[in-house]
C-alpha positions in Angstrom: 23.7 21.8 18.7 23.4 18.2 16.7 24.9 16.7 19.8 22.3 18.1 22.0 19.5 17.2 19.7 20.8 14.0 19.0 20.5 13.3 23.1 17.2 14.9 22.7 16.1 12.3 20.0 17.9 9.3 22.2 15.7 10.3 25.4 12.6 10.3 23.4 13.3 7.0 21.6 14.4 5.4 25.3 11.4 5.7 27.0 9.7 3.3 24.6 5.7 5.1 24.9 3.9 4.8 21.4 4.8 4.9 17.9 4.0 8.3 17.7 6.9 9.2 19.5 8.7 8.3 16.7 7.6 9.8 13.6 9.4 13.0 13.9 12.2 10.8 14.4 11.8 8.7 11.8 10.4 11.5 9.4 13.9 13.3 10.0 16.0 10.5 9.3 13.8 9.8 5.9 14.3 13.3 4.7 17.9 12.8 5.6 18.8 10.0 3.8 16.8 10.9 0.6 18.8 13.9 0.2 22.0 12.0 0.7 20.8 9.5 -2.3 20.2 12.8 -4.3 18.5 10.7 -7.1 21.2 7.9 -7.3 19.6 3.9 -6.4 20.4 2.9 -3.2 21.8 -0.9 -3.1 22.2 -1.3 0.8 24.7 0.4 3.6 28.3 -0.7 4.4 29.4 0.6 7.7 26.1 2.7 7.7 26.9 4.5 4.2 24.8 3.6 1.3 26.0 2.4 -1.5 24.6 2.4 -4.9 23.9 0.8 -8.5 25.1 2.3 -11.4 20.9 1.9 -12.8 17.9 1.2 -11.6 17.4 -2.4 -9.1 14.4 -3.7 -7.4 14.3 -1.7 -4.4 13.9 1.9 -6.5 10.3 2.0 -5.4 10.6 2.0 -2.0 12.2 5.3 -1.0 9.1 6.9 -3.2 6.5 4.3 -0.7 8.4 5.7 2.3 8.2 9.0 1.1 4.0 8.3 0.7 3.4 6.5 4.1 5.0 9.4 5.8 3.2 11.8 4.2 0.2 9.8 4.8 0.9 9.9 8.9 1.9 13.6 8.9 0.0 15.4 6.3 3.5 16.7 5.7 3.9 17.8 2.2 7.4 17.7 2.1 7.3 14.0 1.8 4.2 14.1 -0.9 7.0 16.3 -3.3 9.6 14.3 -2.5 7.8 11.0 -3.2 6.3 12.7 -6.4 9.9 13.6 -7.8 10.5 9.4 -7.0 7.7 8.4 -9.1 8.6 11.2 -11.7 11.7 9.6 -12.2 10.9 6.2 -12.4 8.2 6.5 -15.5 10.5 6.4 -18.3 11.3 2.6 -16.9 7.9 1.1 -17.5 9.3 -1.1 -19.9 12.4 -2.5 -18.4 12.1 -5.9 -19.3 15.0 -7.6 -17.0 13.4 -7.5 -13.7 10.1 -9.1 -11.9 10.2 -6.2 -10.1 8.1 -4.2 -11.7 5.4 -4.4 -8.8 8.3 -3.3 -6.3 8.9 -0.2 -8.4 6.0 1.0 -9.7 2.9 0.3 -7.4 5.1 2.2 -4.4 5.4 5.0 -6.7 3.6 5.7 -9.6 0.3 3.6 -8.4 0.1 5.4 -5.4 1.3 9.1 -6.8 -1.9 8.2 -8.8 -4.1 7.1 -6.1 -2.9 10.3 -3.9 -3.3 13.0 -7.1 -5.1 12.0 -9.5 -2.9 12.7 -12.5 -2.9 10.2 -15.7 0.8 10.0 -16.6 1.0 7.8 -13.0 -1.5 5.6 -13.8 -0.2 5.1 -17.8 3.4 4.3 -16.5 1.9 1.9 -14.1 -0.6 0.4 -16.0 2.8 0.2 -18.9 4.9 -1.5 -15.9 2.3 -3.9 -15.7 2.1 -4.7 -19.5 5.6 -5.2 -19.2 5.7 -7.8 -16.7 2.7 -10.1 -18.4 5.5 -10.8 -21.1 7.5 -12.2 -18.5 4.5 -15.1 -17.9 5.4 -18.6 -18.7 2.6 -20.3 -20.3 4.2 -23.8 -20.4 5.2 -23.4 -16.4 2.1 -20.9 -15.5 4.7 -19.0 -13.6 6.4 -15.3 -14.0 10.3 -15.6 -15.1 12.1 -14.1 -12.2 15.3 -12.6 -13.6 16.9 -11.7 -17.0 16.2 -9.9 -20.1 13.7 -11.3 -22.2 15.9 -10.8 -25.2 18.1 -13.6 -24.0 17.0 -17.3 -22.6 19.5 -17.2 -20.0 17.9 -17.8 -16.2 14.5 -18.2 -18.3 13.2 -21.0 -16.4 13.4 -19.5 -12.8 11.1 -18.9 -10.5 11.1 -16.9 -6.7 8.9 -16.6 -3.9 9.6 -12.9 -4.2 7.5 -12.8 -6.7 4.2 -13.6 -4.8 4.6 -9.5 -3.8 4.8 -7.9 -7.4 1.2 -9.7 -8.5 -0.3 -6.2 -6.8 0.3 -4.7 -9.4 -1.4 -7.3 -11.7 -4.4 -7.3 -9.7 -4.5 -3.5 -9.4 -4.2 -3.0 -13.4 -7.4 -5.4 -13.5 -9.4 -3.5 -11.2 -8.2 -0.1 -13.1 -8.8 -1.2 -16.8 -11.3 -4.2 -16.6 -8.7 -6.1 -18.6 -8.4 -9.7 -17.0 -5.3 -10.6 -18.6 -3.6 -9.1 -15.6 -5.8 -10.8 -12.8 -5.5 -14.3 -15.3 -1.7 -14.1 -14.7 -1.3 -13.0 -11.2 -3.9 -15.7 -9.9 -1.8 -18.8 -12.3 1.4 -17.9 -10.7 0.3 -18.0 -7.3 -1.4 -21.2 -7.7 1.8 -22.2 -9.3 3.6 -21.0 -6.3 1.3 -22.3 -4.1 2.1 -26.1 -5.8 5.8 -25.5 -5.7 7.3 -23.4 -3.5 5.1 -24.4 -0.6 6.5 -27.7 1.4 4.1 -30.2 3.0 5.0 -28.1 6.6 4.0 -24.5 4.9 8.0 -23.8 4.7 9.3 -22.4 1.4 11.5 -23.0 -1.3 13.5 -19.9 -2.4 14.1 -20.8 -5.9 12.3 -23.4 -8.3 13.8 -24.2 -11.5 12.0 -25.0 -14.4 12.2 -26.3 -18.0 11.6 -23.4 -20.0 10.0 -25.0 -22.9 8.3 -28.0 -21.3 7.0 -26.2 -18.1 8.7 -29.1 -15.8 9.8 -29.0 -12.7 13.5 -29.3 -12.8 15.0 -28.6 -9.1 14.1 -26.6 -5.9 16.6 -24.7 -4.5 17.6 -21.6 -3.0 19.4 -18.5 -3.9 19.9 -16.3 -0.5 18.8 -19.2 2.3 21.4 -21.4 4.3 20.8 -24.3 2.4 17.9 -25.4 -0.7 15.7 -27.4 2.3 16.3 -24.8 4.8 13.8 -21.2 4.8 15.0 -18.2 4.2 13.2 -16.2 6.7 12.9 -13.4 3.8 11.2 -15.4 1.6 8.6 -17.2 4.0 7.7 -13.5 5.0 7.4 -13.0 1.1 5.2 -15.8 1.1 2.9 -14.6 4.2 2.3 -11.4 2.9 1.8 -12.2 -0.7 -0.5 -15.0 -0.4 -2.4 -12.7 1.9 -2.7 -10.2 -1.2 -3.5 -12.8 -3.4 -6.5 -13.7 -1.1 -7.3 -9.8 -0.9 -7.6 -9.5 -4.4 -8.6 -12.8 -5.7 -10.8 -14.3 -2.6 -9.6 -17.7 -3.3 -9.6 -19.1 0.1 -6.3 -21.7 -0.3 -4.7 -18.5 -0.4 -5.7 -16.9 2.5 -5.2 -20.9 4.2 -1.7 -20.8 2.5 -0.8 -17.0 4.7 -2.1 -18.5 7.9 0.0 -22.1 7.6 3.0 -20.1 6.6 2.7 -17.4 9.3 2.0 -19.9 11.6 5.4 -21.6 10.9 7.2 -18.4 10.7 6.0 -17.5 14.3 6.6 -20.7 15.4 10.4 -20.2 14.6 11.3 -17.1 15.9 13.9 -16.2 19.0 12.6 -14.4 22.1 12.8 -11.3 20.7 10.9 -12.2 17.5 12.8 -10.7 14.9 14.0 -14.0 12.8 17.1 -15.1 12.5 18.4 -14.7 8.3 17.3 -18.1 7.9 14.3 -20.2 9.8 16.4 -23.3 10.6 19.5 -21.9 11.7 18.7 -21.6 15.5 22.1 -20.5 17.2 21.8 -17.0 19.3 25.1 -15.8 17.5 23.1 -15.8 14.2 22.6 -12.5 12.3 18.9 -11.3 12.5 17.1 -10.3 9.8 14.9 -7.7 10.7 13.2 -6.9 7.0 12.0 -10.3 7.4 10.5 -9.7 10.5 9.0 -6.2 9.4 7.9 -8.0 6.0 5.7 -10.7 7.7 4.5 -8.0 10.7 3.1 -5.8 8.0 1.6 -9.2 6.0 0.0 -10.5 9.2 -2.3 -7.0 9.9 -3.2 -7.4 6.7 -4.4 -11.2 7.5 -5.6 -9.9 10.6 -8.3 -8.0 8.5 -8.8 -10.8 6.2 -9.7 -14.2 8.8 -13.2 -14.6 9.8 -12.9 -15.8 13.6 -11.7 -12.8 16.5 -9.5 -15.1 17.9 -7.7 -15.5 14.8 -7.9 -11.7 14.2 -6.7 -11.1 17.5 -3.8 -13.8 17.3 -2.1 -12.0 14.2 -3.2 -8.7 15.1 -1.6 -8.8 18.6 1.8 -10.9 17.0 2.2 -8.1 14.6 2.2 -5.4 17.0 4.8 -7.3 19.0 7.2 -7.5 16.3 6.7 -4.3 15.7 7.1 -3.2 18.9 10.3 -5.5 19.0 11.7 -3.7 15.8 11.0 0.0 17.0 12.7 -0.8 20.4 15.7 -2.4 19.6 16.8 -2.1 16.2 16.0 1.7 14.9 19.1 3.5 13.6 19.0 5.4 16.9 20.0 2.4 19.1 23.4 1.9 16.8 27.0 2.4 18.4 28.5 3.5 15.2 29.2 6.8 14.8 27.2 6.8 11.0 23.8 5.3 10.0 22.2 6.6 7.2 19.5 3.9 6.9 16.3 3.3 9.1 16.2 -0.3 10.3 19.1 -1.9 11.3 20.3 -5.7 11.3 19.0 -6.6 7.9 21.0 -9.0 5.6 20.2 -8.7 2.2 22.7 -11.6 1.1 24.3 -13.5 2.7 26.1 -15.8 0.9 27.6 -12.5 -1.3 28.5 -11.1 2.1 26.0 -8.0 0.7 24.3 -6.2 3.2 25.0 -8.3 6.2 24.0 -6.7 9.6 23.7 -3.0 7.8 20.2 -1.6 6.6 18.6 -1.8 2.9 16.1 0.0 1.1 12.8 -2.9 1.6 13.8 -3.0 5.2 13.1 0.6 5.7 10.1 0.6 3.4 8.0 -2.4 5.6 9.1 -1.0 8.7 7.8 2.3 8.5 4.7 0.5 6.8 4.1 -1.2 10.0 4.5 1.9 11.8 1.9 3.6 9.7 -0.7 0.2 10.7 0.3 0.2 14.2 -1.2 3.7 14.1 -3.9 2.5 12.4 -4.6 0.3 14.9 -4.0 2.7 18.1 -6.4 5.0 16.7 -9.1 2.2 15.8 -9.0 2.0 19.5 
C-alpha cells in the first residue's frame, strides 16, 4: 500500500501544474517528520536521517513556522496543535543568553502562536526573548554580539550577516509595547551591517570582527563561505531578505536600496537553474547547490517585490522569485531523491561546509523558507 501511494505521490509531483499540487504532499511529509523529531532539536539529515542536538540550537523555531504556514494554507488544525506544542515548548528559553537567535526561535513560534490565538503567555515569552537579545547589543561597535554566553567574553566581538533576520523580532516588540529600545537597537545594527558587511559591489562579508571594548573594526572574514572575499550564497540571501525587513519596518530607504543591490548581485550569479551554488564565486557545475540559499532570497525578494515603487521593478523580483521557486519545487523536493530514506523537505542544502555538516542533505531553515515561498507563491496565484 505505501508503494502504491508513494507512485501515487511521484505522478502528481511529475507533472509539474501548480503549487497546489503539492501541499498535501508537502503537508504529509511535515507531519511525518515532526513526529519522527518527537520533541528532540533537529540539527540537519545524514543520509536523509535527522540528527539532533543534545539542547536547543538556532533552527528550533522553524518546525513550529512550518507547522503555522501550513496550517495557514490548509486551515488544517492538525498543524495549528502541532505548532502550538512547538511554541509551548520553547517559552521556558526566553532567556537563553548564548545565541543571536532569539528572532529564529521565537518570532516563528511564540510571536505567531500569539498572532494566530491570542493568548498572553506567547506574547510575554516573546516580548522576554526580545529583552534577552538587547543585552547582547554592543554600544561601543553599535552591533549585536553573534555567539556566546554573555557570562564569558569569549567570541564577544563578532558579528554575522545572519543577524540582519532576528531584528524582527526587535521591531515587532516595538510595535507591541511602544518601547523604542527595541526598534533603537534593531535599526543601529543594520546600519552597522550595512557599513561593514556590505562590499562596494553589494557582496557580503560573512563575519566581521570587532574590538569589543573600543568598537573597531578588527578583520572581515568568513565562517561558512569558500574563502573571507568570496559570498557565501547563505549569507547574501540573509542579507537580501533582512535588509528588506529592515526597510519594512523601519522605512529607511538605504535599506530597501541595500536589498535591491544585493539581490541584484545574487541573481546575477546564479547557474541556469537558479538555485546558487554554496558559495557566489565558486562557478564550477560539479559544485554542491545550496538550495536554502536559494529559497532564503526567493522568499526575501516577494517581499521586496511589495516594497519597490516602479512595476517594472515589482515585476522583476516578483517574476525571479517565482522562478526559483518554481526551480526548487521541480527539482529538489524530497520526492525527486534516489535514496531509499528522506525525512527532510528540501534537498541539496549545505549547512557547513567546511565541518562537512549538512552537505547535500536537508536542514531545518531550508525547509522552513521553502514552504514559506510556497505559501507566497499561493499568495500570488490567487492575487491573480
Amino acid at each position: 500500500m505505501k508503494k502504491i501511494m508513494l507512485i501515487l505521490l511521484l505522478s502528481v509531483l511529475a507533472s509539474g501544474v501548480t503549487a497546489q499540487d503539492y501541499i498535501k504532499v508537502i503537508g504529509d511529509q511535515l507531519i511525518k517528520k515532526d513526529i519522527i523529531f518527537n520533541g528532540r532539536f533537529p540539527l540537519y539529515t545524514e543520509g536523509g536521517k535527522w540528527i539532533y542536538s543534545k539542547g536547543l540550537n538556532w533552527f528550533s523555531g522553524f518546525t513550529s513556522g512550518e507547522l503555522w504556514y501550513m496550517y495557514d494554507i490548509t486551515g488544517n488544525e492538525e498543524f495549528k496543535k502541532r505548532a502550538l506544542t512547538h511554541a509551548d515548548s520553547l517559552i521556558q528559553f526566553a532567556t537563553k543568553d548564548d545565541t543571536h537567535d532569539l528572532g529564529f526561535i521565537f518570532y516563528n513560534s511564540c510571536v505567531r502562536a500569539y498572532q494566530h490565538t491570542g493568548i498572553k503567555k506567547y506574547r510575554d515569552a516573546a516580548i522576554l526573548a526580545a529583552r534577552t537579545l538587547l543585552q547582547r547589543f554592543n554600544s561601543k561597535g553599535n552591533f549585536i554580539r553573534a555567539w556566546g554566553s554573555l557570562q564569558n567574553t569569549d567570541r564577544d566581538g563578532l558579528m554575522i550577516i545572519d543577524t540582519m533576520m532576528n531584528l524582527e523580532l526587535l521591531f515587532w516588540a516595538t510595535n507591541e509595547t511602544g518601547e523604542n529600545a527595541f526598534r533603537d537597537i534593531a535599526f543601529k545594527h543594520a546600519t552597522t551591517c550595512l557599513k561593514e558587511h556590505i562590499r562596494d559591489n553589494y557582496s557580503s562579508y560573512h563575519v566581521v570582527e570587532f574590538d569589543a571594548n573600543s568598537g573597531k573594526v578588527i578583520k572581515k572574514k568568513t565562517h561558512q563561505g569558500y574563502a573571507d572575499e568570496s559570498t557565501w550564497a547563505r549569507g547574501q540571501a540573509w542579507g537580501v531578505y533582512g535588509f528588506a525587513l529592515a526597510y519594512k519596518y523601519s522605512g529607511d530607504k538605504k535599506f530597501l536600496s541595500t536589498s535591491e543591490k544585493m539581490t541584484d548581485y545574487f541573481n546575477n550569479n546564479l547557474p541556469e537553474d537558479l538555485v546558487p551554488r554554496w558559495d557566489l564565486d565558486l562557478k564550477a557545475d560539479s559544485v554542491t547547490r545550496d538550495a536554502s540559499a536559494g529559497a532564503i532570497a526567493a522568499s526575501g525578494m516577494y517581499l521586496l517585490s511589495e516594497l519597490v515603487n516602479s512595476e517594472k521593478d515589482q515585476q522583476k523580483y516578483l517574476s525571479r522569485a517565482l522562478a526559483i521557486t518554481k526551480s526548487l519545487r521541480d527539482n529538489y523536493l524530497f520526492t525527486k531523491s534516489k535514496r531509499q530514506v528522506e525525512e527532510g523537505i528540501l534537498l541539496h542544502i549545505v549547512y557547513n561546509h567546511a565541518k562537512g555538516w549538512g552537505v547535500d542533505e536537508s536542514y531545518p531553515a531550508g525547509d522552513f523558507y521553502f514552504i514559506e515561498c510556497i505559501g507566497k507563491e499561493l499568495g500570488v496565484k490567487q492575487k491573480k
